[in-house]
N, C-alpha and C positions, 0 to 999 in steps of 0.2 A: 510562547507559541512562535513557531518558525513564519518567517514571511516573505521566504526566498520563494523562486521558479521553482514548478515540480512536471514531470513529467509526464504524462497520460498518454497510455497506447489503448483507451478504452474506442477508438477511434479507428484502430488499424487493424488490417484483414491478419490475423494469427497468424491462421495457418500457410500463410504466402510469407509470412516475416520468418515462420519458422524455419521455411523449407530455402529462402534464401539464407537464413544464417548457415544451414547445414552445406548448401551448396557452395557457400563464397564465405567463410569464415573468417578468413581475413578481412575483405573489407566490410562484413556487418560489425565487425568489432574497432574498426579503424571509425567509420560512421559513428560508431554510439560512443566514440570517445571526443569525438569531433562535437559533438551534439552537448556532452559533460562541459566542454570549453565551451561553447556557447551557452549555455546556464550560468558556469561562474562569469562569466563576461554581464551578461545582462543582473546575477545577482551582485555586482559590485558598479549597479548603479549606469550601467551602458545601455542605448537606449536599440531599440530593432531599428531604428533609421542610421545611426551611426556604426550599428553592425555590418549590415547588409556593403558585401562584400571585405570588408574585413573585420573579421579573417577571412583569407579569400575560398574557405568552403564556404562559407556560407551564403548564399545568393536568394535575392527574391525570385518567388516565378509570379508576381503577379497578384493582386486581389486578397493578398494576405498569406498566401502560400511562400513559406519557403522552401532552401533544400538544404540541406548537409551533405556533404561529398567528403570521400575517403580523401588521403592525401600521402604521398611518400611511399607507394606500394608498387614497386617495380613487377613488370610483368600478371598484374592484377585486372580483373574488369572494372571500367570507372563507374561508381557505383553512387548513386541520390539515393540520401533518406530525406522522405518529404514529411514537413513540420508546418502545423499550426499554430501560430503563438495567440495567448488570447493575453495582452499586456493588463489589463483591468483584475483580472485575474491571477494573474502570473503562472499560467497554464499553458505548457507546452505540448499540442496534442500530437504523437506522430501519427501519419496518415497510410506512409506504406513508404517501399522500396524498390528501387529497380536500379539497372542498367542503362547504359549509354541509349541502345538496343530500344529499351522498352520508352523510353524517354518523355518521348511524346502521348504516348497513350498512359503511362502513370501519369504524367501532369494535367492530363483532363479528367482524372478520375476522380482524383486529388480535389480540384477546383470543384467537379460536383458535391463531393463530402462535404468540403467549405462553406457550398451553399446551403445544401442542406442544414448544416449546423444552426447557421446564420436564422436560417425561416425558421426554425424550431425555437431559437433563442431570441426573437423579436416581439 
């Protein structure tokens, strides 16, 4: 049995993940490769405190939320995928995505999911 990280989008709004991959396909594909390097990093034993910020996508926002951000994409929207790590588990939940733009209001939506979670799983 495997007992690496796995990824879970059972979390994130579909059809808004869908309709930015189709709109911004570079960087939803830049992000979920960004997101594959934070996997192998944490499954070769790296912890979410000695992550957070490097590599320098990946940043806390706070309360257990992180973010994943594209990187190296000239002329591109700068682009957060938000991620929940549950370390006990080794479940990576993605939460949703956005732009520079939407920023602020994806990160509080984000932290409501979080909570939610949280009250459910207590």
């Amino acid at each position: 049995m495997d007992d690496g990280w796995v990824v879970d989008f059972s979390m994130a709004n579909h059809s808004a993940l869908r309709r930015f991959q189709k709109n911004h396909v570079l960087e939803y594909a830049s992000c979920l490769r960004n997101l594959d390097k934070v996997i192998m990093l944490l499954d070769d034993g790296h912890s979410l405190n000695t992550l957070n910020r490097n590599p320098s996508f990946f940043r806390s926002e706070r309360k257990g939320l992180f973010r994943v951000g594209q990187k190296g994409l000239v002329g591109t929207k700068e682009t957060r995928l938000y991620v929940y790590p549950v370390e006990s588990e080794k479940v990576m939940y993605v939460l949703g995505i956005g732009t520079k733009e939407s920023q602020e209001m994806d990160i509080n939506e984000a932290h409501r999911t979080v909570k939610s979670f949280r009250k459910e799983n207590t």
